[in-house]
C-alpha positions, 0 to 999 in steps of 0.5 A: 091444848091451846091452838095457835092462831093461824095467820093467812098467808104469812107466818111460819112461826109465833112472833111476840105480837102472834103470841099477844093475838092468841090473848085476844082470839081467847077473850073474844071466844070466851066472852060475850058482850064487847064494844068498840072505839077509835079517836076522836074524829077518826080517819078511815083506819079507825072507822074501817078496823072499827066496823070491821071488827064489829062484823067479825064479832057478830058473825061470831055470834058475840054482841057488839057496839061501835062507840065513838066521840064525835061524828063520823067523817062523811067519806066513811058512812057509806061503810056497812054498819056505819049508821049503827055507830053510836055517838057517845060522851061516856060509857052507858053500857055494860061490856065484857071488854072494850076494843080501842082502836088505833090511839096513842093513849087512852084519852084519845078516843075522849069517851068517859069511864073508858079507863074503867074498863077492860081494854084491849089496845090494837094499833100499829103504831110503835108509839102507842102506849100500852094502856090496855090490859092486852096491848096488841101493837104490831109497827109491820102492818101498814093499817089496823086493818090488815091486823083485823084481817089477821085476827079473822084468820087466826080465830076461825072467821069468814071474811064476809063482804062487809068485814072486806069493804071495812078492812079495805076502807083502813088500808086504802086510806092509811096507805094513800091508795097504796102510794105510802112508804108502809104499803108492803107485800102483805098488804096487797096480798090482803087488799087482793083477798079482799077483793076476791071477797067482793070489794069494789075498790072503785067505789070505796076510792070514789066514796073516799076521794070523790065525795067532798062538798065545795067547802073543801075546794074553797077551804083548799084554795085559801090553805093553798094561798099560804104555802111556803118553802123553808130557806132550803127549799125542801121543806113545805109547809101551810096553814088553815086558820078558824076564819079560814073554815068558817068562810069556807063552811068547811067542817071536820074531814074537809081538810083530809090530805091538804097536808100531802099537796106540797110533796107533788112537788119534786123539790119539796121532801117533807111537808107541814101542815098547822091546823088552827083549832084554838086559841093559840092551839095547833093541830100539825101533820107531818109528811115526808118522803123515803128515809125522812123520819117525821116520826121522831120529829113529832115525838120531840113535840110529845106527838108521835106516828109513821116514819113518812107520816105523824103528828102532833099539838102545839100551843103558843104564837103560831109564828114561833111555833111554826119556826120551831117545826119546820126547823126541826123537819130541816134537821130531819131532811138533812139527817136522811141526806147525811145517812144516805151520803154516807156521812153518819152511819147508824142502825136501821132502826133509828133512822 
């Protein structure tokens, strides 16, 4: 008989996403050969679930690969195993299975022949396709790395200390050191095991928040110069344009959290932030606070992500499409004002 993973400390009983789990502590036991991806340029979940993952795969005696599109960010090399990730355009390899970490669809970790392989899609956002051919989505956790967490209790593993600085390194950052509205119960009591498993969070904080060239202040300083507040005074949002980075110098991760500044602010319930990437083509962060849904804002604009943090592309005349964003942000600030005023009353659910 087949046993049930264990979740530490957490569950008393087989929820659907504990059921999905079992599918993959099963593959992971009766295969060998596995690799393992994020989006592109990938934040500090993708990275740290990723090698965490790769970890808790070899301590398991399995072979195992990162692949990734792109660089990693400077701010999570310093992570073990990150001088093993291989820097790739499309798959040149043989895998039993590929594990795609944290991505909407198939297309975002932008590696060719992906959609030719096995995969097994983890992510804990509830706007994830289900692309894999096991789809383990789990919205409750705050990162996916607290799923790895999980997934190293339910198969049997030991958290080493480089699983722990891994899985730390995804919830430090996909939490904003614990600041974000997804920061649970749960996921201080895993921060604490991992702790008690040798982290220093000290210095994973200071490798992620302290380790940034001057091109970042200097990129800072112009993005800041183009702040702005909506005519209702509650919504910021700001702008980086491609000259603004090449006269800074600025690279890829020098802009991380330029979007969250504007909420310091009292005043300021939700933040924007347009990232120029191309010709008429943005990047956009959405950031909010309490009950406002910047999640459903995105998905309006085919994008997608947390209640209090998502994102999404837009294309056409930056005015016209700023405009249309921020006015969309409006209507959310003043949707969550109306609900808590008790003027609209819906469920839970779709807030």
């Amino acid at each position: 008989m087949k046993r049930a993973p264990q979740l530490y400390p957490f569950s008393i009983y087989l929820s659907p996403f504990e059921i999905v789990l079992s599918q993959v502590v099963e593959l992971i036991e009766n295969k060998q050969e596995f690799g393992i991806t994020t989006h592109i340029k990938p934040d500090g979940d993708g990275v740290g679930s990723s090698l965490g993952l790769y970890w808790l795969l070899r301590s398991l005696g399995k072979s195992a690969d990162v692949i990734v599109r792109g660089e990693v960010p400077t701010a999570y090399r310093s992570l073990p195993g990150a001088d093993d990730i291989r820097n790739i355009e499309s798959i040149d390899r043989k895998y039993d299975a590929i594990f795609v970490i944290e991505c909407s669809d198939l297309e975002r970790p932008g590696i060719v022949g992906l959609d030719k392989e096995f995969t097994v899609n983890i992510d804990h956002h509830a706007t994830s396709a289900h692309f894999g051919a096991i789809n383990w989505i789990d919205s409750t956790a705050s990162a996916v790395g607290e799923m790895i967490y999980n997934l190293c209790k339910a198969i049997g593993g030991r958290v080493t200390k480089e699983i722990a600085e891994c899985v730390y390194m995804a919830l430090v950052t996909d939490t904003g050191s614990f600041h974000f509205s997804n920061t649970t119960e749960r996921t201080l009591k895993v921060a604490s095991e991992l702790v008690k498993a040798g982290v220093k969070p000290a210095a994973i904080s200071e490798a992620v928040y302290n380790n940034y060239p001057w091109s970042r202040i200097e990129l800072m300083r112009q993005v800041l110069d183009t702040v702005r507040r909506d005519e209702s005074g509650k919504v910021a949002y700001l702008r980086q344009t491609l000259e603004m980075r090449e006269a800074a110098g600025a690279v890829d991760g020098d802009n991380n959290g330029f979007v969250n500044i504007p909420l310091a602010s009292r005043e300021i319930l939700a933040a924007v932030y347009m990232r120029e990437v191309g010709p008429d083509e943005y990047r956009v962060s959405l950031r909010s606070k309490g009950d406002i849904n910047v999640a459903k804002v995105a998905e309006r604009f085919g994008g997608g992500g947390h209640r209090n943090a998502a994102g999404l592309r837009m294309t056409g005349d930056w005015d016209t499409a700023e405009a249309e964003i921020v006015s969309a942000m409006r209507e959310a600030v003043e949707r969550a004002e109306a609900i808590e005023a008790g003027d609209i009353t819906v469920a839970p659910d779709v807030l």
